[in-house]
C-alpha positions as a Markdown table, in Angstrom:
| # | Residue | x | y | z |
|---|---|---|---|---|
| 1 | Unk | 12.0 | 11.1 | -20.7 |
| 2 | Unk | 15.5 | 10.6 | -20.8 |
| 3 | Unk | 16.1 | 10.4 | -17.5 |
| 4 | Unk | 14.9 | 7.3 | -15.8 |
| 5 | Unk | 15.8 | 6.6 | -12.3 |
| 6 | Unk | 15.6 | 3.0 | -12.1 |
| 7 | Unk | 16.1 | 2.6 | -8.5 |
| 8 | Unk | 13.0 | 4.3 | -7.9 |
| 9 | Unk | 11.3 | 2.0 | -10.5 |
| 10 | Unk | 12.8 | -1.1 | -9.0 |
| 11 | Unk | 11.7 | -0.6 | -5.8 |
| 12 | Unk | 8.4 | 0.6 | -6.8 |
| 13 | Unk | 8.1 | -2.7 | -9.0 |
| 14 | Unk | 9.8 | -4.7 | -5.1 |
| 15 | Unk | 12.6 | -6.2 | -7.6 |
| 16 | Unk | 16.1 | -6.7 | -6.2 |
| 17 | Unk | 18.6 | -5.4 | -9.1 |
| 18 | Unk | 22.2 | -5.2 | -9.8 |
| 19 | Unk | 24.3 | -2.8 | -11.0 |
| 20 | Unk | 24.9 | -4.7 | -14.7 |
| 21 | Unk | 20.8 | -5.4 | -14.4 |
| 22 | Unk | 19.6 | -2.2 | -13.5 |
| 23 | Unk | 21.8 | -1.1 | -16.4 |
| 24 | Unk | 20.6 | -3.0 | -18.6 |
| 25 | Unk | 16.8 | -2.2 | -17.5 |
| 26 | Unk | 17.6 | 1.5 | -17.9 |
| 27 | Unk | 18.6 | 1.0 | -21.3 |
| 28 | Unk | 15.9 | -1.1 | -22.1 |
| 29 | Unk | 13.4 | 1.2 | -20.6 |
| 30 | Unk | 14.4 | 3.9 | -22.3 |
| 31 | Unk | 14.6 | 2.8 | -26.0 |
| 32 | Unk | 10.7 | 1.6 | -25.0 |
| 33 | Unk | 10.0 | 5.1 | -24.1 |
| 34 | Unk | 12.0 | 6.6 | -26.9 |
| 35 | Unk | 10.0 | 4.0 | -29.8 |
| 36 | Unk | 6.4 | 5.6 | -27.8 |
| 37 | Unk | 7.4 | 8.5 | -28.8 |
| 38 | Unk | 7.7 | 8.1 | -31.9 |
| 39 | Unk | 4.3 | 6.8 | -32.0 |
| 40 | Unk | 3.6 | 10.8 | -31.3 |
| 41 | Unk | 5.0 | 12.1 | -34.4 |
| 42 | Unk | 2.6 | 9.8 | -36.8 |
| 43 | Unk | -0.1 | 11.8 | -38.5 |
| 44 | Unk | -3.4 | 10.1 | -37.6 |
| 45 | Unk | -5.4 | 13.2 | -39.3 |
| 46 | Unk | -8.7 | 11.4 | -40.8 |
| 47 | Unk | -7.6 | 8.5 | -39.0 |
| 48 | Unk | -10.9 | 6.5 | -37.6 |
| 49 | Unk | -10.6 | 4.8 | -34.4 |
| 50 | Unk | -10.7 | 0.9 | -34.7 |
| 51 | Unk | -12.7 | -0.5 | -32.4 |
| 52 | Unk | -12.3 | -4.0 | -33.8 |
| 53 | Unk | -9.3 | -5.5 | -35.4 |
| 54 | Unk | -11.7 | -6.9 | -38.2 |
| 55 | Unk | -14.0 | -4.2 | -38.5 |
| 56 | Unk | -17.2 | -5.8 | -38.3 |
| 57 | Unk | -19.6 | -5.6 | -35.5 |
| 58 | Unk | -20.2 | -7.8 | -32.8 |
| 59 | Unk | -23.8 | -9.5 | -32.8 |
| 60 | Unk | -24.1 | -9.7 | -29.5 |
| 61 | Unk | -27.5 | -11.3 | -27.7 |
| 62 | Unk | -29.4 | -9.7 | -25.1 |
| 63 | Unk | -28.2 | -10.4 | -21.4 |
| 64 | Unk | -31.3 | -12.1 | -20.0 |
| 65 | Unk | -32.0 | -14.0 | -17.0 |
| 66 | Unk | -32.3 | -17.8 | -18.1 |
| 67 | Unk | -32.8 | -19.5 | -14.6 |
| 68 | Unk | -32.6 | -18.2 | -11.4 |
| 69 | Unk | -30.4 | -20.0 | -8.7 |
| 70 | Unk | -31.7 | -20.6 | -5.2 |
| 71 | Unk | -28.9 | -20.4 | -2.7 |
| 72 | Unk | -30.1 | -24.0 | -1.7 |
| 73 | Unk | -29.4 | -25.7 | -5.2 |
| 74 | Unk | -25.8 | -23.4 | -5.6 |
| 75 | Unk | -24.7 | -24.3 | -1.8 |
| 76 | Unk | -25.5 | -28.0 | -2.8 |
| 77 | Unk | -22.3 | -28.6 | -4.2 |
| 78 | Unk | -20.4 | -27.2 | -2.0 |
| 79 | Unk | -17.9 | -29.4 | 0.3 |
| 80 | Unk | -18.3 | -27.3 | 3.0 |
| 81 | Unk | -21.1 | -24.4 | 3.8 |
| 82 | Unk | -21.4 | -22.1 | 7.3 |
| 83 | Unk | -25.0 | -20.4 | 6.8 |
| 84 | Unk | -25.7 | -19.2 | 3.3 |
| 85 | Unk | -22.0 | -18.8 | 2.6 |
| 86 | Unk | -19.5 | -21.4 | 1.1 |
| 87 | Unk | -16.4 | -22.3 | 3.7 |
| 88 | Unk | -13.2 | -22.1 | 2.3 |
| 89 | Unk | -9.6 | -22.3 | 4.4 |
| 90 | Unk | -8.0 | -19.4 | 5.4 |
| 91 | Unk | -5.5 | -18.3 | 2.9 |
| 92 | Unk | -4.1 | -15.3 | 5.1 |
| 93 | Unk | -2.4 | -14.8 | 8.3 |
């Protein structure tokens, strides 16, 4: 991929660029494409996949309910509640 039109990438991405920045993205953009594909031309024959940098499993515990929480006792620390619902300001206009 060779050809990168950064001017459609910078507006999909909403950045403002320049002429010397959008340059220098382009560049940048694609020696980072170039280097992926390199990745391609490793031989990964026999190659297991790592699910874990350290290879050991995880002991995980089972997910089990502890307590349950009334909305009564989780609402009681709220500064301010309308009906079973914590109140927050509005954030959007």
């Amino acid at each position: 991929m060779s050809d990168i039109n950064i001017k459609k990438v910078s507006y999909l991405a909403k950045l403002e660029l320049n002429e010397e920045k959008a340059a220098l993205y382009e560049k940048s953009l694609s020696e980072i494409i170039e280097w992926v594909d390199n990745l391609k031309k490793l031989d990964t024959e026999g190659v297991e996949p790592l699910h874990n940098i350290t290879e050991k499993s995880q002991n995980l515990r089972n997910d089990e309910v502890l307590k349950e929480n009334s909305t009564e006792q989780v609402l009681s620390n709220a500064p301010e509640k309308a009906q079973n619902f914590f109140r927050v300001p509005k954030v959007v206009e």
